[in-house]
PyMOL Python script that loads the backbone (N, CA, C, O; Angstrom):
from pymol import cmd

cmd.read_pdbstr("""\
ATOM      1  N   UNK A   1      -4.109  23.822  22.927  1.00  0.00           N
ATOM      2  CA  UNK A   1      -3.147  23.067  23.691  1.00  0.00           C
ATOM      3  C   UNK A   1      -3.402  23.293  25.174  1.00  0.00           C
ATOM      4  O   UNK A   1      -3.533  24.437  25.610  1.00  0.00           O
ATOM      5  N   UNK A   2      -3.495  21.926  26.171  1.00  0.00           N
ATOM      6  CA  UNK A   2      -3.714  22.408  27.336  1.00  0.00           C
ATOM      7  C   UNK A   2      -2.050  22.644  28.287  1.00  0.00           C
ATOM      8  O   UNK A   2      -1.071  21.995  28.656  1.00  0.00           O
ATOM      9  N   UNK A   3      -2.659  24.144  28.323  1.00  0.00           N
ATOM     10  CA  UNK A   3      -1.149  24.032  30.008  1.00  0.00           C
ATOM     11  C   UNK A   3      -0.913  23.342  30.755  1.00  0.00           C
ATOM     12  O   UNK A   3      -0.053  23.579  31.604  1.00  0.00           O
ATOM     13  N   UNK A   4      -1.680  22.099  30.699  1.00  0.00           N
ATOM     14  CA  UNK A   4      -1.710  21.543  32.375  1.00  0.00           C
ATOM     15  C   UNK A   4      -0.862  19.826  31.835  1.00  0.00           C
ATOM     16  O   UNK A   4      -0.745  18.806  32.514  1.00  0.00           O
ATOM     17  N   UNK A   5      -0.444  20.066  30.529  1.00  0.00           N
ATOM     18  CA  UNK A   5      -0.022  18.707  29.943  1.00  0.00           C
ATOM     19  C   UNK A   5       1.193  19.050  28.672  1.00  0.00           C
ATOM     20  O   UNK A   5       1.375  19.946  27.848  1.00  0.00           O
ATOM     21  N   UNK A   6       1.747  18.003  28.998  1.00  0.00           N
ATOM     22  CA  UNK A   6       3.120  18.078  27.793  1.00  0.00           C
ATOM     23  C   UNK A   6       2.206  17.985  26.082  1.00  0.00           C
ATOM     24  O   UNK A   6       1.399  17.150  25.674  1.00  0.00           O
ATOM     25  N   UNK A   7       2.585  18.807  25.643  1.00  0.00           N
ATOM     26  CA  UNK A   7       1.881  19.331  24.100  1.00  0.00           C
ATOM     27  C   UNK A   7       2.652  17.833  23.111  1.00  0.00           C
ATOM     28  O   UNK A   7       3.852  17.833  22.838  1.00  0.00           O
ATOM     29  N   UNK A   8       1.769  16.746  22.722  1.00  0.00           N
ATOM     30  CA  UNK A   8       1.784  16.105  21.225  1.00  0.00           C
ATOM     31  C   UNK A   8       2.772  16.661  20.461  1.00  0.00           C
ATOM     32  O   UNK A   8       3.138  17.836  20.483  1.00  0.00           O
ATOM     33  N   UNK A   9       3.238  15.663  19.703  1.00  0.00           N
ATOM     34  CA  UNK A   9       3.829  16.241  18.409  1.00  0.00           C
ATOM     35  C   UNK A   9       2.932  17.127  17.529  1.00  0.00           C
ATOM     36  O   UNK A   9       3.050  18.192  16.924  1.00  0.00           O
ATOM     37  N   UNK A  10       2.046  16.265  17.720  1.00  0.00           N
ATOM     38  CA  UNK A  10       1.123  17.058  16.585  1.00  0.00           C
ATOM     39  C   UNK A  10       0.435  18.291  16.997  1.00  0.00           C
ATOM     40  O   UNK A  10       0.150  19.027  16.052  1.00  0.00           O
ATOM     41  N   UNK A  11       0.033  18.778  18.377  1.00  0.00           N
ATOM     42  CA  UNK A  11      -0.004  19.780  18.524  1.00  0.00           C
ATOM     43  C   UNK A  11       1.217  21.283  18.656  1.00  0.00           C
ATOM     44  O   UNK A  11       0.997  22.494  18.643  1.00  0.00           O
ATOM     45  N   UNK A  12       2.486  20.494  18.774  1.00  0.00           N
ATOM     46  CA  UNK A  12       3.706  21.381  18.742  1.00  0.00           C
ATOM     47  C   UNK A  12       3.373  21.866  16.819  1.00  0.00           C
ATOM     48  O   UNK A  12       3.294  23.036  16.447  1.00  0.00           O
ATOM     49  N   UNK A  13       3.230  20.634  15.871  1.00  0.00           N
ATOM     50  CA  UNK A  13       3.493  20.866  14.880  1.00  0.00           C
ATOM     51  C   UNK A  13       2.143  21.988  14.392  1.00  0.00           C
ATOM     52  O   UNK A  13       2.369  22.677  13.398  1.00  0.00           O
ATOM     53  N   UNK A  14       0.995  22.124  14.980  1.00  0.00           N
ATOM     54  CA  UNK A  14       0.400  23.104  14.816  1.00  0.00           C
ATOM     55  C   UNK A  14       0.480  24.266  15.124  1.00  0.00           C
ATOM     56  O   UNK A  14      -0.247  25.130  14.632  1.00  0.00           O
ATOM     57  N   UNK A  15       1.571  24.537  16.179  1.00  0.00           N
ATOM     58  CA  UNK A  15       1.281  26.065  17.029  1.00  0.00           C
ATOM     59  C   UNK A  15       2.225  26.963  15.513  1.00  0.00           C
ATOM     60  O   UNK A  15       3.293  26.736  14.944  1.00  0.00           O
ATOM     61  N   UNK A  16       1.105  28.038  15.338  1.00  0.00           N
ATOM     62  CA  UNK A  16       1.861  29.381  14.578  1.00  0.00           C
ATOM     63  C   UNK A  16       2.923  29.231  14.844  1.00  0.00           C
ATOM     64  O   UNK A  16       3.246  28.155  14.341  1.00  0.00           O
ATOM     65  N   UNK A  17       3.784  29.677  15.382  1.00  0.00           N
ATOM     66  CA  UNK A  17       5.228  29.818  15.993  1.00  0.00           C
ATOM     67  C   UNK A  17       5.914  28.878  15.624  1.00  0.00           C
ATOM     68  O   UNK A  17       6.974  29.323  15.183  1.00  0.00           O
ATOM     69  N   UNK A  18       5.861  27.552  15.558  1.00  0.00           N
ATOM     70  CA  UNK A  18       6.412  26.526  15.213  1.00  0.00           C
ATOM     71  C   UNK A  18       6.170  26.343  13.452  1.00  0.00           C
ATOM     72  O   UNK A  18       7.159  26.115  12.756  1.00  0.00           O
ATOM     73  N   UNK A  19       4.871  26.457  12.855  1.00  0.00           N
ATOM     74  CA  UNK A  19       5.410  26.722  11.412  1.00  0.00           C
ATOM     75  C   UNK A  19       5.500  27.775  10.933  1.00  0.00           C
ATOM     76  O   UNK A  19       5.275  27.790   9.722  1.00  0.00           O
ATOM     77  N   UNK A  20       5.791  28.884  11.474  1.00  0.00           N
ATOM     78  CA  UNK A  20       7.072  30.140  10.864  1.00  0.00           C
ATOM     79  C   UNK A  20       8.284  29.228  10.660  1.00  0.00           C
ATOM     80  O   UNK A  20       8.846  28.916   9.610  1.00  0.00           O
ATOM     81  N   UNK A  21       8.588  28.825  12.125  1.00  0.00           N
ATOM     82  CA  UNK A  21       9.989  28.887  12.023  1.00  0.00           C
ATOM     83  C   UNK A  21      10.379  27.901  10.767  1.00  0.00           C
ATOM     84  O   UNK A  21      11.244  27.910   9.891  1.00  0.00           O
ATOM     85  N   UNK A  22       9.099  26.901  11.206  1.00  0.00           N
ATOM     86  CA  UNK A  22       9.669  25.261  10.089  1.00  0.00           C
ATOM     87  C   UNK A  22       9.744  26.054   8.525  1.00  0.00           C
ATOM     88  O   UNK A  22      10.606  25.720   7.712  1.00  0.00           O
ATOM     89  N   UNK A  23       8.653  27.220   8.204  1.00  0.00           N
ATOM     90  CA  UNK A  23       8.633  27.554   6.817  1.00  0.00           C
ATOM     91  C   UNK A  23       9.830  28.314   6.471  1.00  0.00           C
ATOM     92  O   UNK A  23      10.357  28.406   5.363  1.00  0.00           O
ATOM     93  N   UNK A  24      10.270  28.972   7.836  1.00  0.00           N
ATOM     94  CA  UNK A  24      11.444  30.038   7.271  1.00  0.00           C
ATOM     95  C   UNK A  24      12.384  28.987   7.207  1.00  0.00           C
ATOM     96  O   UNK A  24      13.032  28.966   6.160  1.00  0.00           O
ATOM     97  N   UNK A  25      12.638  28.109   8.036  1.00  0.00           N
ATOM     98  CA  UNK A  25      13.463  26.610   7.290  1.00  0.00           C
ATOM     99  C   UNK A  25      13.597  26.050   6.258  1.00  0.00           C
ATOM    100  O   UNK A  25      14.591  25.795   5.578  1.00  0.00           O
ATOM    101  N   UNK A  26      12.602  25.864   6.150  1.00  0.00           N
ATOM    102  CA  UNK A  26      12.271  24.705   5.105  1.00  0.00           C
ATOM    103  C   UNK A  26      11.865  23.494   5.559  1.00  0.00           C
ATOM    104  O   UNK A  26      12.124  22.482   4.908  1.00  0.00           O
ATOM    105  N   UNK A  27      11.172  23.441   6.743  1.00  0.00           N
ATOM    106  CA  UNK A  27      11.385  22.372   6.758  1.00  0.00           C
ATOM    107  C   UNK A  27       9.567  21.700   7.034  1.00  0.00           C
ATOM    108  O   UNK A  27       8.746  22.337   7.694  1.00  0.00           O
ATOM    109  N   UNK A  28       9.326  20.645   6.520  1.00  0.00           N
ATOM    110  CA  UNK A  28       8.305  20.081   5.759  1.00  0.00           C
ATOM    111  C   UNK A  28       7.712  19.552   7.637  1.00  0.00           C
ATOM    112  O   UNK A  28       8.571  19.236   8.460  1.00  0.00           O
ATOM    113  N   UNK A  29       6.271  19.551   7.992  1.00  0.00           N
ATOM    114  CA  UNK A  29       5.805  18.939   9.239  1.00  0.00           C
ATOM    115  C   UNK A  29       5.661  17.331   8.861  1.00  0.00           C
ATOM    116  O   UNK A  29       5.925  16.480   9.711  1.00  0.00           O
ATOM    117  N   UNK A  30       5.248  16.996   7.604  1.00  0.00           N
ATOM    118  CA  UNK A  30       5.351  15.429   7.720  1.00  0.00           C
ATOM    119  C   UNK A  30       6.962  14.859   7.609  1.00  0.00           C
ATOM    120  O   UNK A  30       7.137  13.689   7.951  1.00  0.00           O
ATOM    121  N   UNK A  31       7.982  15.542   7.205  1.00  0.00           N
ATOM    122  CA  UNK A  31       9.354  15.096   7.681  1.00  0.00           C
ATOM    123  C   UNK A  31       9.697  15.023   8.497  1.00  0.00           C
ATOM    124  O   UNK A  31      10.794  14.537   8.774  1.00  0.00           O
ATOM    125  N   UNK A  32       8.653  15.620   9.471  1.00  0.00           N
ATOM    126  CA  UNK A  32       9.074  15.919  10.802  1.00  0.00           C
ATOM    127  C   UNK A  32       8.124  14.344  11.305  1.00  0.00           C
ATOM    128  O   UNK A  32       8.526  13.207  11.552  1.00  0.00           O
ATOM    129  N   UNK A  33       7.541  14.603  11.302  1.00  0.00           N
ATOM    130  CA  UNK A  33       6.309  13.330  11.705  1.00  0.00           C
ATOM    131  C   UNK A  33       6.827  12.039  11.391  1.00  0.00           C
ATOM    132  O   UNK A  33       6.572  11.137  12.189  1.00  0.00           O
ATOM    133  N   UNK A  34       7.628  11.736  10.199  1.00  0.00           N
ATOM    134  CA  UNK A  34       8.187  10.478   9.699  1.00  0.00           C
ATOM    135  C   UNK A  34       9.247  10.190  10.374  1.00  0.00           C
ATOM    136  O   UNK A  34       9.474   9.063  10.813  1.00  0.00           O
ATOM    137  N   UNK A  35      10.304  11.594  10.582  1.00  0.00           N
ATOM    138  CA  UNK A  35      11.161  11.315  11.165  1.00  0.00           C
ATOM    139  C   UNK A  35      11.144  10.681  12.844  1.00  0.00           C
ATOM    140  O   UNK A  35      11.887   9.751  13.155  1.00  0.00           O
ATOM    141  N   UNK A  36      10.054  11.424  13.986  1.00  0.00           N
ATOM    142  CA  UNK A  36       9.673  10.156  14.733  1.00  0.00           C
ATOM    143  C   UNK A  36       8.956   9.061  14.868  1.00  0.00           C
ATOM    144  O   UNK A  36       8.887   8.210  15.755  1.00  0.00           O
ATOM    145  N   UNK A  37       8.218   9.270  13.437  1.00  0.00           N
ATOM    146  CA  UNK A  37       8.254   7.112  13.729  1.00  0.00           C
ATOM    147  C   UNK A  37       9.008   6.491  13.297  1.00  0.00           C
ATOM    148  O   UNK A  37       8.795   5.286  13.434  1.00  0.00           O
ATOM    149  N   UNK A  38       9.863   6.754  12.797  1.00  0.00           N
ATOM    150  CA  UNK A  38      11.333   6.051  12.360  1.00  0.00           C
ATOM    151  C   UNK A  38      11.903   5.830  14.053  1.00  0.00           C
ATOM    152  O   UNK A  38      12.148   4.792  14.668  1.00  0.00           O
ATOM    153  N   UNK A  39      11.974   7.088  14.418  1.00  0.00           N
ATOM    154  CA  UNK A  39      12.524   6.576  16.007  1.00  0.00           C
ATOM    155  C   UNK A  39      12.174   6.170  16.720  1.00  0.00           C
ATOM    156  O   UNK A  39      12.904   5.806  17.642  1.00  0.00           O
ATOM    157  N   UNK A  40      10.733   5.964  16.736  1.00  0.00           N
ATOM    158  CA  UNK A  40       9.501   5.373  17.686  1.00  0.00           C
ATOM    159  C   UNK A  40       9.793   3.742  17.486  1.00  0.00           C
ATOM    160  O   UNK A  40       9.569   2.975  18.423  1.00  0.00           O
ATOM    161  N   UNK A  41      10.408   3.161  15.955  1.00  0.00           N
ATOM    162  CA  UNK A  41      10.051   2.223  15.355  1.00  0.00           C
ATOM    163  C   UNK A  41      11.665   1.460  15.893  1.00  0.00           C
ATOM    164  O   UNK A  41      11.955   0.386  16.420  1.00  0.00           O
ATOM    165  N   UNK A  42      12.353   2.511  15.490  1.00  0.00           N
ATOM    166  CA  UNK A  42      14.041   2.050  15.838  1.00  0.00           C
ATOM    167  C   UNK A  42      14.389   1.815  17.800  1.00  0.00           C
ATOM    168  O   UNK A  42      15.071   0.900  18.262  1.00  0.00           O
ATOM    169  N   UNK A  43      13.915   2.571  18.363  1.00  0.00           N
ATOM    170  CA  UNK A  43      13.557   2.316  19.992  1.00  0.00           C
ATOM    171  C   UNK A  43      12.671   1.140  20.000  1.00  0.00           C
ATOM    172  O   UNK A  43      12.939   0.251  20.808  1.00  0.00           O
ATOM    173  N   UNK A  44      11.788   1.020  19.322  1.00  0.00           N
ATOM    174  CA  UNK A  44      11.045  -0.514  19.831  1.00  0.00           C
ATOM    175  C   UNK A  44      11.896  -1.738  19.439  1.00  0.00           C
ATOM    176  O   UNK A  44      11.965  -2.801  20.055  1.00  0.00           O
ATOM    177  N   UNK A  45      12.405  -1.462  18.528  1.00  0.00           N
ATOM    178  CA  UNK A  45      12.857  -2.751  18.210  1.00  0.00           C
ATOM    179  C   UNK A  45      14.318  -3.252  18.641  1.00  0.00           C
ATOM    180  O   UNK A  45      14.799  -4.380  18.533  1.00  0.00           O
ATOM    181  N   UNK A  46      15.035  -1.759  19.305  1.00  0.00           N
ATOM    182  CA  UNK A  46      16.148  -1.844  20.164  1.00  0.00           C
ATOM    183  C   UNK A  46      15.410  -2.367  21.591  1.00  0.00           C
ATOM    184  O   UNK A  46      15.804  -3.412  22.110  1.00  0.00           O
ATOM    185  N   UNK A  47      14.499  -1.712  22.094  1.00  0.00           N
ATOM    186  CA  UNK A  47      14.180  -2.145  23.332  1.00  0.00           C
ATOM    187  C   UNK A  47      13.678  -4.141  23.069  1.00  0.00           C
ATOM    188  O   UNK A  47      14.312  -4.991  23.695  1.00  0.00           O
ATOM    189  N   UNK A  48      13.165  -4.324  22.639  1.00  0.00           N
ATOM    190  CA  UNK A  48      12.990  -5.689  22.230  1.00  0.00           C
ATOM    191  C   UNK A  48      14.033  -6.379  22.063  1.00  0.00           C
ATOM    192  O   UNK A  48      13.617  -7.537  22.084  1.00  0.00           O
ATOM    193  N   UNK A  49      15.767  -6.417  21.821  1.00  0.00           N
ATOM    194  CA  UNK A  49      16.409  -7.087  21.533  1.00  0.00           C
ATOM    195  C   UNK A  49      17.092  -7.000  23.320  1.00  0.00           C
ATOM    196  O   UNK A  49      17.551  -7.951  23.953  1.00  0.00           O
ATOM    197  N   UNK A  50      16.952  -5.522  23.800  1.00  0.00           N
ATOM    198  CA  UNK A  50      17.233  -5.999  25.134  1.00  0.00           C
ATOM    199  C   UNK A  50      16.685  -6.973  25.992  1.00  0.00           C
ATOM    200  O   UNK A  50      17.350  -7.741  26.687  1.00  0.00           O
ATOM    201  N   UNK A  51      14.848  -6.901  25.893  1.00  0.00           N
ATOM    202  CA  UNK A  51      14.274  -7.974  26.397  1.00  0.00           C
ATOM    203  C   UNK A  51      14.229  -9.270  26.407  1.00  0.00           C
ATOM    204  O   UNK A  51      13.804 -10.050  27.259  1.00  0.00           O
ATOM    205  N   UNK A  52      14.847  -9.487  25.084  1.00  0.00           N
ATOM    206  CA  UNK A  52      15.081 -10.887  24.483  1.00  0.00           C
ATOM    207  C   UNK A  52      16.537 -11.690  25.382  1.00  0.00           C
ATOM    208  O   UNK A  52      16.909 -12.821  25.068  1.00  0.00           O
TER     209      UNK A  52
END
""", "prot")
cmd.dss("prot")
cmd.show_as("cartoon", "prot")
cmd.util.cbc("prot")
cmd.orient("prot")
């Protein structure tokens, strides 16, 4: 990951530290991944009805 730039999802979802915590969760990295393109998908298509 470079310091000099805001870290990807997908590189957050790689750092050690981040799947401890998700495993001591439970919680799955492609739930995580689905869950923002659901929002990626729900923001576009809100921003589009503003443009309209």
């Amino acid at each position: 990951m470079d310091r000099n730039t805001t870290p990807t999802l997908s590189e957050l979802l790689e750092d050690p530290i981040v799947i401890a915590v998700m495993a001591r969760d439970g919680i799955n990295p492609d739930s995580v991944q689905q869950l923002f393109e659901r929002l990626r998908r729900s923001r576009r298509v809100q921003e589009e009805r503003l443009a309209a």
